[in-house]
Backbone as ProteinMPNN parsed JSONL, in Angstrom:
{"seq_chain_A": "XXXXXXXXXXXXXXXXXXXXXXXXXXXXXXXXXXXXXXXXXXXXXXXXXXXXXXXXXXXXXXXXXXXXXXXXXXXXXXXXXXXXXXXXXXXXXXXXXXXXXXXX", "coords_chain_A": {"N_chain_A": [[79.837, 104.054, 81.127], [76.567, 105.167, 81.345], [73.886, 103.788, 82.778], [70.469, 103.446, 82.859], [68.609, 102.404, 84.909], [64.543, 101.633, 85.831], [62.728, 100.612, 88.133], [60.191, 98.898, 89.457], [57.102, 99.124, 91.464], [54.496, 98.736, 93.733], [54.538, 100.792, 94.638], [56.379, 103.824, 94.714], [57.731, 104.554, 91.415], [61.238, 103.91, 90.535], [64.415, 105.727, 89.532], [67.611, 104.144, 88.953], [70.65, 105.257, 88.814], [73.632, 104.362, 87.134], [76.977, 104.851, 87.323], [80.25, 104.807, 86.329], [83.487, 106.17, 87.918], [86.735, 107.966, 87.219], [89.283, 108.512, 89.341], [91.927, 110.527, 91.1], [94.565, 112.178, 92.222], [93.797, 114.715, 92.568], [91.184, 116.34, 93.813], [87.858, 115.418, 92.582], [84.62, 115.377, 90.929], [82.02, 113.286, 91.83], [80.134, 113.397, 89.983], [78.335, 115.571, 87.459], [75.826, 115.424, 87.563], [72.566, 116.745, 88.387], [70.655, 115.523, 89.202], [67.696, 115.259, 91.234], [67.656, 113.063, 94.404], [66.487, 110.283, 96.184], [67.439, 108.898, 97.912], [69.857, 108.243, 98.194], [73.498, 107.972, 97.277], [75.276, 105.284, 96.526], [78.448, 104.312, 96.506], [81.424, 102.164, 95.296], [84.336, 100.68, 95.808], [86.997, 99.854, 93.557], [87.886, 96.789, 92.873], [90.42, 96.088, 92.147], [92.088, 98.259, 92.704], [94.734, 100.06, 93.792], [95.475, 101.526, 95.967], [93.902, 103.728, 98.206], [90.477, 105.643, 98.269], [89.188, 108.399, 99.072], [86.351, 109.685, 100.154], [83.713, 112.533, 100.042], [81.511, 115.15, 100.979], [82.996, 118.251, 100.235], [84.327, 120.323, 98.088], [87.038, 120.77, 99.048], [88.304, 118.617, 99.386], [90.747, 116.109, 100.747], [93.185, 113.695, 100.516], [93.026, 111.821, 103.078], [94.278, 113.473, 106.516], [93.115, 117.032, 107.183], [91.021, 117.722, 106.105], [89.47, 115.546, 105.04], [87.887, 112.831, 103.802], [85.516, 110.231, 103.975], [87.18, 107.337, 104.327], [87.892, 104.673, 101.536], [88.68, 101.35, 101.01], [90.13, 99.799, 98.545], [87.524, 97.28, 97.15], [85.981, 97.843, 98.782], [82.864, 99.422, 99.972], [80.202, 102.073, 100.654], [77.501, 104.153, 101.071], [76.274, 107.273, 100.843], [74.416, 109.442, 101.896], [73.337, 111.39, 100.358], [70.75, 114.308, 98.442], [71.639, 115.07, 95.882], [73.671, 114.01, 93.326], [75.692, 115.477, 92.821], [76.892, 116.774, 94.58], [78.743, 115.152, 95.952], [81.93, 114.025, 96.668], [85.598, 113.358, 95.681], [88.475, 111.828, 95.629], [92.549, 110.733, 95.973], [95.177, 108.897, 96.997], [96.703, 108.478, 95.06], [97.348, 107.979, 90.983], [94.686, 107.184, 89.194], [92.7, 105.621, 90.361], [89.662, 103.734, 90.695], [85.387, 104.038, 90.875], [83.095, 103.165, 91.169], [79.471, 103.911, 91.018], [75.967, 103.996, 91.979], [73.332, 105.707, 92.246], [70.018, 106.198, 93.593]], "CA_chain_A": [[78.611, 104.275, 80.406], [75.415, 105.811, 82.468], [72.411, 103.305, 82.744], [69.345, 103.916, 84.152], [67.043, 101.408, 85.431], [63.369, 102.031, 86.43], [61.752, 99.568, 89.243], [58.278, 99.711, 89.621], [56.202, 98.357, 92.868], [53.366, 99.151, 93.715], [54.402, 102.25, 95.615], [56.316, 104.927, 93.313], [58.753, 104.455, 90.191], [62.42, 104.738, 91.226], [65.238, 105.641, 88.675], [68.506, 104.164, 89.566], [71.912, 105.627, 87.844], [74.835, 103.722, 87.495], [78.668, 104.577, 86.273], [82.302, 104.741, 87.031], [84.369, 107.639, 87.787], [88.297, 107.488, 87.835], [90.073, 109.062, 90.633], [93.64, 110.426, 90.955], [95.446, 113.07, 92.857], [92.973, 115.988, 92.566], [89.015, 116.126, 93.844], [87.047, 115.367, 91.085], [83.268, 115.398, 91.911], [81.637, 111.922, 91.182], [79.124, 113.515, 88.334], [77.8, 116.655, 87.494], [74.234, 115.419, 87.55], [72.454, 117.573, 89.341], [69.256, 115.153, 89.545], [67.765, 114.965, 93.207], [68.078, 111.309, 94.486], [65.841, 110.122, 97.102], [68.083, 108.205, 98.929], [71.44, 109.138, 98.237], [74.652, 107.358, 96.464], [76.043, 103.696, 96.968], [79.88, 104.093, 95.929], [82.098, 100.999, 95.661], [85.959, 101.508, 94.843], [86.964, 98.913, 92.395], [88.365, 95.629, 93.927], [91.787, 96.393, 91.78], [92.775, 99.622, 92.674], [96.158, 99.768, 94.302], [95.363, 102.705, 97.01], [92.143, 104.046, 98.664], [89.596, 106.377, 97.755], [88.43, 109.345, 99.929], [84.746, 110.702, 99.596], [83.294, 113.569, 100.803], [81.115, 116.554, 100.585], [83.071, 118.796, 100.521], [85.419, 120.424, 97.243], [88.268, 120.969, 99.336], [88.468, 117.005, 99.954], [91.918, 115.706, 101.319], [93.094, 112.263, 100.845], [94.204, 111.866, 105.149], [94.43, 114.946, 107.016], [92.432, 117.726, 108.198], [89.87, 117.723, 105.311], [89.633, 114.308, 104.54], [86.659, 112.461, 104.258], [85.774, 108.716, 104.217], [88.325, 106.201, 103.304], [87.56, 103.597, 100.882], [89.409, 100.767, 100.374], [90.209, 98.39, 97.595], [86.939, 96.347, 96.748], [84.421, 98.542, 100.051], [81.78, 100.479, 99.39], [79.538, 103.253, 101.148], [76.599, 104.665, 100.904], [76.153, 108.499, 101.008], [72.967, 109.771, 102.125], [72.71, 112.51, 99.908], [70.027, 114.585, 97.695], [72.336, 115.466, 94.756], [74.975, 113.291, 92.862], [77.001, 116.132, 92.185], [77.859, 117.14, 96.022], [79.952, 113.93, 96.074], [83.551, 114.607, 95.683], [86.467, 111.917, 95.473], [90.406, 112.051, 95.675], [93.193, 109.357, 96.365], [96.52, 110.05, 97.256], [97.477, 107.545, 93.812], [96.657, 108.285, 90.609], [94.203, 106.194, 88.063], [91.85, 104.756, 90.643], [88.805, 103.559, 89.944], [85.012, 103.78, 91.813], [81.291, 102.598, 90.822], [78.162, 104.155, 92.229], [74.65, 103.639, 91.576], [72.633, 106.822, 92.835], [68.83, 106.589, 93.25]], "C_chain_A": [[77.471, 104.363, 81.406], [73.962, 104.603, 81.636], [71.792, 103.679, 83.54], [68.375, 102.655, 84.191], [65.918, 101.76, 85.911], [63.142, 100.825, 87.326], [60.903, 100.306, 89.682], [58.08, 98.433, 90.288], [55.089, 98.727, 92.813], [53.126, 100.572, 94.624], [54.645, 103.016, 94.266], [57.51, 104.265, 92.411], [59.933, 104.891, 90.6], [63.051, 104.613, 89.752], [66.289, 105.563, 89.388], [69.852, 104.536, 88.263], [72.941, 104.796, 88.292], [76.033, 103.998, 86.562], [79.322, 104.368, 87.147], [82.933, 106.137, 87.061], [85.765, 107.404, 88.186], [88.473, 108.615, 88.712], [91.308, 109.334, 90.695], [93.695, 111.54, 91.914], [94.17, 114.548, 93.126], [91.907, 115.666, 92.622], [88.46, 116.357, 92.315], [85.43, 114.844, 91.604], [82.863, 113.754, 91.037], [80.764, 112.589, 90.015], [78.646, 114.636, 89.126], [76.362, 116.527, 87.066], [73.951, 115.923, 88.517], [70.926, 117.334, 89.691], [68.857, 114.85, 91.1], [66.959, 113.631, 93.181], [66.816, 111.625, 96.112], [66.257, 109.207, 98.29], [69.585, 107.942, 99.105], [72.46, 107.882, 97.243], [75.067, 106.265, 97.129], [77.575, 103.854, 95.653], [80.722, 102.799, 96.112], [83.253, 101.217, 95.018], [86.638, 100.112, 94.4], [88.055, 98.224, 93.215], [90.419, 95.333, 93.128], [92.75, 97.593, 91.879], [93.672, 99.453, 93.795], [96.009, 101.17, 95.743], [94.145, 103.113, 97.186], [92.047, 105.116, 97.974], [88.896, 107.411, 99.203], [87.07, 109.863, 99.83], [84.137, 111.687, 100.699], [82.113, 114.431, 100.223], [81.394, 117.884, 100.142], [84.161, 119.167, 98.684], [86.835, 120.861, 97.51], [88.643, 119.575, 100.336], [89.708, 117.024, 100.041], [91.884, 114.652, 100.775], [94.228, 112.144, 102.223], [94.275, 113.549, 105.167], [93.202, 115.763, 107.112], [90.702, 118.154, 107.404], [89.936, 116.385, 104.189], [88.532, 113.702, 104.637], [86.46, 111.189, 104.408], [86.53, 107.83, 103.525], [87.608, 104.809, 102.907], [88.411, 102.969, 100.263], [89.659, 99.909, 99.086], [88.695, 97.368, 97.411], [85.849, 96.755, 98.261], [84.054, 99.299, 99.338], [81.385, 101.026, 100.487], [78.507, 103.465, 100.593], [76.578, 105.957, 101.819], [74.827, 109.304, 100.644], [72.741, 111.267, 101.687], [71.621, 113.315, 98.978], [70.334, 115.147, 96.366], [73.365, 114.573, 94.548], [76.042, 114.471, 93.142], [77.2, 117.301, 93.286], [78.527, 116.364, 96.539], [80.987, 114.587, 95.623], [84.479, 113.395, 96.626], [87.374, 112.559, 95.087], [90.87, 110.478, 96.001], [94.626, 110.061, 96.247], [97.356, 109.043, 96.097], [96.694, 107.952, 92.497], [95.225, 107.197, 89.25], [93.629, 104.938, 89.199], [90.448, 104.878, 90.367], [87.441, 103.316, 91.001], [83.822, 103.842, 90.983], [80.031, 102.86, 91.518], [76.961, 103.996, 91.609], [73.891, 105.07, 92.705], [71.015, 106.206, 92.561], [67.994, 107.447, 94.74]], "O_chain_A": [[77.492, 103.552, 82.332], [73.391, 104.612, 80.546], [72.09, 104.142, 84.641], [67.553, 102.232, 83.378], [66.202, 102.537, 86.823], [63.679, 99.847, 86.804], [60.717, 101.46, 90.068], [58.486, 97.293, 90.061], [54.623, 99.09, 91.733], [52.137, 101.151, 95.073], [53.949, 103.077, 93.252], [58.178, 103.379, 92.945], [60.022, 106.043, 91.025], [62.623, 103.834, 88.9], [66.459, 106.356, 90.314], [69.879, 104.117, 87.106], [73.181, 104.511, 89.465], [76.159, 103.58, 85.411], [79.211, 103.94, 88.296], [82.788, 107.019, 86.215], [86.068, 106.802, 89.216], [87.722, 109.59, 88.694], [92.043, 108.41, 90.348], [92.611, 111.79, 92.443], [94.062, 115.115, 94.214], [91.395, 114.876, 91.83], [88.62, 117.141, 91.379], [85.214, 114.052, 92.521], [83.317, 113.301, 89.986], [80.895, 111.988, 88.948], [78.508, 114.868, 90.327], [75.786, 117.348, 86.352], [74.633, 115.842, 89.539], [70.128, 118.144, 90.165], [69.58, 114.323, 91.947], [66.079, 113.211, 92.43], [66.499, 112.629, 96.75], [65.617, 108.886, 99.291], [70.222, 107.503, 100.063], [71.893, 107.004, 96.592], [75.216, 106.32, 98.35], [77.639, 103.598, 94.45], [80.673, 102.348, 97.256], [83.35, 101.786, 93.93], [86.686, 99.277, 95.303], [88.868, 98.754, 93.971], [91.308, 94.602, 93.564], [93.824, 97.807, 91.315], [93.35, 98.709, 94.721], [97.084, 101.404, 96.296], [93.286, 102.875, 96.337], [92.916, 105.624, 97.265], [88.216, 106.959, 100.124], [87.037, 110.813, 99.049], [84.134, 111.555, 101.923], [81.83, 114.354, 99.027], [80.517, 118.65, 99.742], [84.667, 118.171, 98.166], [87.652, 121.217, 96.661], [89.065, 119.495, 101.49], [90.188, 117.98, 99.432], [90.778, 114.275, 100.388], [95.442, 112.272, 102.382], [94.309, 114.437, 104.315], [92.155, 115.116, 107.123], [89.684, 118.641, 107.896], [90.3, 116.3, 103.016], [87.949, 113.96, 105.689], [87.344, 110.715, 105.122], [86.506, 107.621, 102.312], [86.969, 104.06, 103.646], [88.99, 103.405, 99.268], [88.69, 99.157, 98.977], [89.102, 96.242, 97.696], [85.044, 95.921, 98.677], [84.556, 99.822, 98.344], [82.004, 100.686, 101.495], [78.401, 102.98, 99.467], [76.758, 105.964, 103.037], [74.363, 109.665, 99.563], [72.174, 112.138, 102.347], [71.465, 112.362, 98.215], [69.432, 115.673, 95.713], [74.04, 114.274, 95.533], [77.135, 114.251, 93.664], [77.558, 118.45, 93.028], [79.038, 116.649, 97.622], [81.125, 115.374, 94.687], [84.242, 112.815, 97.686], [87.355, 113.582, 94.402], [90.191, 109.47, 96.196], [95.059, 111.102, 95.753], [98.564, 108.861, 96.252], [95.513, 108.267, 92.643], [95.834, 106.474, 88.462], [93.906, 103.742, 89.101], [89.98, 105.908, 89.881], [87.709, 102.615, 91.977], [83.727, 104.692, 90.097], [79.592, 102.17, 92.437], [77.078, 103.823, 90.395], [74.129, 105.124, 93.912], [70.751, 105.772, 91.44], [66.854, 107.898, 94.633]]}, "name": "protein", "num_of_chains": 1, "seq": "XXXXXXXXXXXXXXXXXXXXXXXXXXXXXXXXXXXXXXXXXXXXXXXXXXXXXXXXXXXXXXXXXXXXXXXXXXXXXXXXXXXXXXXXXXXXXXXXXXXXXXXX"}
């Protein structure tokens, strides 16, 4: 389920997004929001999942090998310094894993 939080300072108003996206065998992009983030994605791959999590940029993600992108294990996270959710992309070489990001 997609929440959004606002925090307000005394600088500017941020909106932060937060879901889940499962993961299996085939790139599947983390979300097709296509809102621009000001400081990019914090992914965390769920502290029960039985095999890692790859993330990338790229839609011809790997899990290992020659287009492979960062490995995430069991219960780590990342942060991906990008300006779009939905140039994230995620694989696993198992299927029915599970990963939590918060974009703002």
């Amino acid at each position: 389920m997609a929440k959004k939080v606002v925090i307000a300072g005394n600088a500017a108003v941020k909106t932060i997004n937060t879901r889940s996206q499962t993961v299996g065998l085939s790139v599947v992009q983390l979300s097709t929001n296509s809102r621009n983030l000001t400081d990019g994605v914090q992914i965390v791959a769920d502290a029960g999942n039985s095999n890692s999590v790859w993330v990338g940029v790229r839609s011809n993600l790997t899990a290992g090998g020659a287009n492979s992108g960062v490995e995430i294990v069991a219960g780590a996270g990342l942060l991906v310094p990008v300006t779009l959710e939905d140039k994230v992309y995620l694989i696993s070489d198992a299927g029915s894993q599970s990963v939590t990001f918060m974009s703002y």
